[in-house]
N, C-alpha and C positions, 0 to 999 in steps of 0.2 A: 626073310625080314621085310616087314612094310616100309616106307619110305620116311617113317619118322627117324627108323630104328637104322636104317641105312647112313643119314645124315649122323647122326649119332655116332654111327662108327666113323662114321669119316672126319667126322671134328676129333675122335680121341686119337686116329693115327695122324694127323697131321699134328696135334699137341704132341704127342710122342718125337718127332721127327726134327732134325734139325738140322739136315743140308736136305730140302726139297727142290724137285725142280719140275716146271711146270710143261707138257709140250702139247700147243693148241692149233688145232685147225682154224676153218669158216666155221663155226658153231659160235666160237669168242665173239667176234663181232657183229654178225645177228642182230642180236640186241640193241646196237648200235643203230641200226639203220643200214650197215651191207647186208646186199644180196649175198649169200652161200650158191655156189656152182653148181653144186650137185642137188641140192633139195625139190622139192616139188615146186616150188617157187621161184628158182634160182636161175642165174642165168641160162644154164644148161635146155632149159624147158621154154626159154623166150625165144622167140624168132626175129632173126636177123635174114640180114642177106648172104651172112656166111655164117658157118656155127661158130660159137666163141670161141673153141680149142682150135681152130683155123686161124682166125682174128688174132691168138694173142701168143703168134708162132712169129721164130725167128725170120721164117722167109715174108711170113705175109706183111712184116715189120718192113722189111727190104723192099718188095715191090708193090705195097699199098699203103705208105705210112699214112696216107689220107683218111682211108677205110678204119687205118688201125686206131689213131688218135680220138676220131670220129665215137668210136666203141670205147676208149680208154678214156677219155673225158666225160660221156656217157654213166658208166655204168662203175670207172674205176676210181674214176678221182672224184668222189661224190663231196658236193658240198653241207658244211655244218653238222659233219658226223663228232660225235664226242666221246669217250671211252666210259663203257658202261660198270655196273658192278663189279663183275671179276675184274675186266682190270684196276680198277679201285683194291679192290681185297688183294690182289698179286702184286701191286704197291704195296702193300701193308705189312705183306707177308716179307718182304724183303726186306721192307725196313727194319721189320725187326728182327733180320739176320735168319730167320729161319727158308725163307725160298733164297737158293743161291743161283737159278739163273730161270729163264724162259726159254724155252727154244719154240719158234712159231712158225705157219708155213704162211701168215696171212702175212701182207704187203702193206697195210694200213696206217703204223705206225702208232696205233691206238695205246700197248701198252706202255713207250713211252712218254707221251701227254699224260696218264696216268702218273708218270712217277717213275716208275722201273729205268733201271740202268742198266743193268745183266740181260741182255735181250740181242739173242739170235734168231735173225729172219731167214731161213733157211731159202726163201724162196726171193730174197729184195726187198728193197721198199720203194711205193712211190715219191719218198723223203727225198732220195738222191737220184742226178740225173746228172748227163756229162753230153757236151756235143762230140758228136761222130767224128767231126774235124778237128777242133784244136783243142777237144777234153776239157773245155773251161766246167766248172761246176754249176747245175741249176737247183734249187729246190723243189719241192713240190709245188709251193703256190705260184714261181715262179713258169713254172711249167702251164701251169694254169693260165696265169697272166696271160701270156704268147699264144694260146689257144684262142682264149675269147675275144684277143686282137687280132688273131688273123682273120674270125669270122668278123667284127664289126669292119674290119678296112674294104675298102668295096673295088682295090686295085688287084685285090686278093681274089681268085675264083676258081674255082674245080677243083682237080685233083692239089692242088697248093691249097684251102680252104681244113682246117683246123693242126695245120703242121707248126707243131715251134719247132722256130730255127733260131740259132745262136746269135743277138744282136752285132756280134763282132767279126765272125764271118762266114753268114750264113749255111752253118752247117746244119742238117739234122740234129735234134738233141733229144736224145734215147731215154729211157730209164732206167732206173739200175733194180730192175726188174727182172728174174729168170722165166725168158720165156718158154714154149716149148721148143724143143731143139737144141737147149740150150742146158750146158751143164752146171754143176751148182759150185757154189763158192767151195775152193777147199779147206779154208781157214775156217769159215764159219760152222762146216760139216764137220771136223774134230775135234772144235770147241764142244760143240755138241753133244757129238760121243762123251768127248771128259767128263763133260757135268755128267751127263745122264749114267757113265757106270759109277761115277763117283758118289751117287743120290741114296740116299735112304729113303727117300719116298718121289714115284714119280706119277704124278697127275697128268693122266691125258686128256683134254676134254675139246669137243667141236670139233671131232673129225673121226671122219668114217674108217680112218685107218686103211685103206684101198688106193692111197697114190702111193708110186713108188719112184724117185727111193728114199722119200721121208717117213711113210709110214714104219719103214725096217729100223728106225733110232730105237723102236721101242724093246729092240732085241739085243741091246748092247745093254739093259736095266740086270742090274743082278741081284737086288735085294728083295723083301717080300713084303713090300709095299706099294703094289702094282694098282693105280686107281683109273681105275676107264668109266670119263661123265661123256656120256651123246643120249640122245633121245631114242637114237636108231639100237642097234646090233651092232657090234664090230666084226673081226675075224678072229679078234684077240680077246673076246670074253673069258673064253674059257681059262686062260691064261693069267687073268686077273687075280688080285686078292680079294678086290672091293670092283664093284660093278654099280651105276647108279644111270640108270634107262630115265633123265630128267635135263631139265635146263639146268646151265651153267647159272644163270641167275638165279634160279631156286636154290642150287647148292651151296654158293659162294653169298649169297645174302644172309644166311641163315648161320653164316664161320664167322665164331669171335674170338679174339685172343687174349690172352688173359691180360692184365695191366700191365704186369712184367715185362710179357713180350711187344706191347704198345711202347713202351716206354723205353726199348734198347734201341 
């Protein structure tokens, strides 16, 4: 099938479908303005002074939060990113009762600015953030805030130089983040699973399918509605129903719902 005729199927199985659930890598926010990790572009391929899978590990959080923040303010907590088409259209889809949840490995928080409510971060968000000391709660811009103030204060210097720490008693204040090292939420991982066997259609798109042990959600899907969007190959082509080697914004711009389902 050429790529009209591919979109084409892919609009009439998702009109068919009526508990969808969405599960997206780095490829989702792309669009956006995040860097993807693995791509030819991504941070994996920039040079640091430590590689990024070092940098955004449990220990190197421990004994270089300087380093670590330094790179996490950088590259993680970017500013005036906005949520692009698909999550627009995964808004949409939800509102009108047909996607029943998201489950995502990015941290960005994109698809709920969007709208979406149903949304599992499998891997954190940089949304939430807690001190190491007395667990008070930070937000994201909040976290931000205490970065760019430790770099403007000038009593502040070296390894102390882009660390928030907790204005009440000076503890570290972490993200609620999974780093490497670290294992993933259990609540959020069975939530997960439920939707995803429970789905009559599951959409994976922006992700290479090659981290583990998220990429494995997709083997708990039991119906035969299996849609894999990346630009690249997966492992799990073969395994698909529908296969679409394209942007997530080519696919999802081009999906309209009928008035009907606009209107519930």
């Amino acid at each position: 099938m050429d790529n009209k005729e591919l979109l084409n199927k892919f609009n009439e199985m998702a009109k068919e479908s009526n508990s969808i659930v969405f599960f997206g890598g780095a490829g989702v926010s792309t669009e956006s303005g995040i860097p993807d990790f693995r791509s030819v572009d991504g941070l994996y391929n920039q040079k640091y002074d430590y590689p990024p899978e070092t940098i955004l590990s449990h220990t190197f959080f421990i004994k270089q939060p300087s380093e670590f923040y330094r790179f996490y303010r950088d590259k993680i907590l970017i500013d005036g990113v906005e949520p692009n088409i698909t999550h627009r259209k995964l808004a949409e889809l939800e509102q009108a009762g047909k996607l029943k949840a998201i489950v995502t490995q990015n941290i960005d928080g994109l698809h709920q600015k969007a709208g979406s409510k149903e949304v599992y971060e499998v891997h954190g968000t940089v949304a939430k953030n807690h001190c190491t000391r007395c667990r008070k709660f930070f937000s994201g811009d909040d976290v931000k805030d205490l970065i760019d103030a430790s770099l403007k204060n000038p009593d502040i210097a070296g390894s102390s130089r882009y660390i928030p720490v907790c204005p009440d008693c000076g503890g570290i204040i972490k993200p609620d983040v999974v780093l490497y090292e670290e294992g993933l939420d259990d609540y959020t991982w069975n939530r997960s699973v439920d939707y995803i066997q429970n789905a009559d259609m599951l959409i994976v798109g922006g992700t290479s399918l090659v981290v583990y042990p998220a990429a494995g959600l997709v083997n708990y899907y039991r119906g035969n509605r299996l849609v894999l969007i990346n630009k690249s190959s997966t492992p799990f082509d073969d395994e698909a129903d529908l296969v679409l080697h394209m942007g997530l914004g080519e696919v999802f711009g081009q999906l309209v719902l009928s008035q009907g389902e606009q209107s519930q």
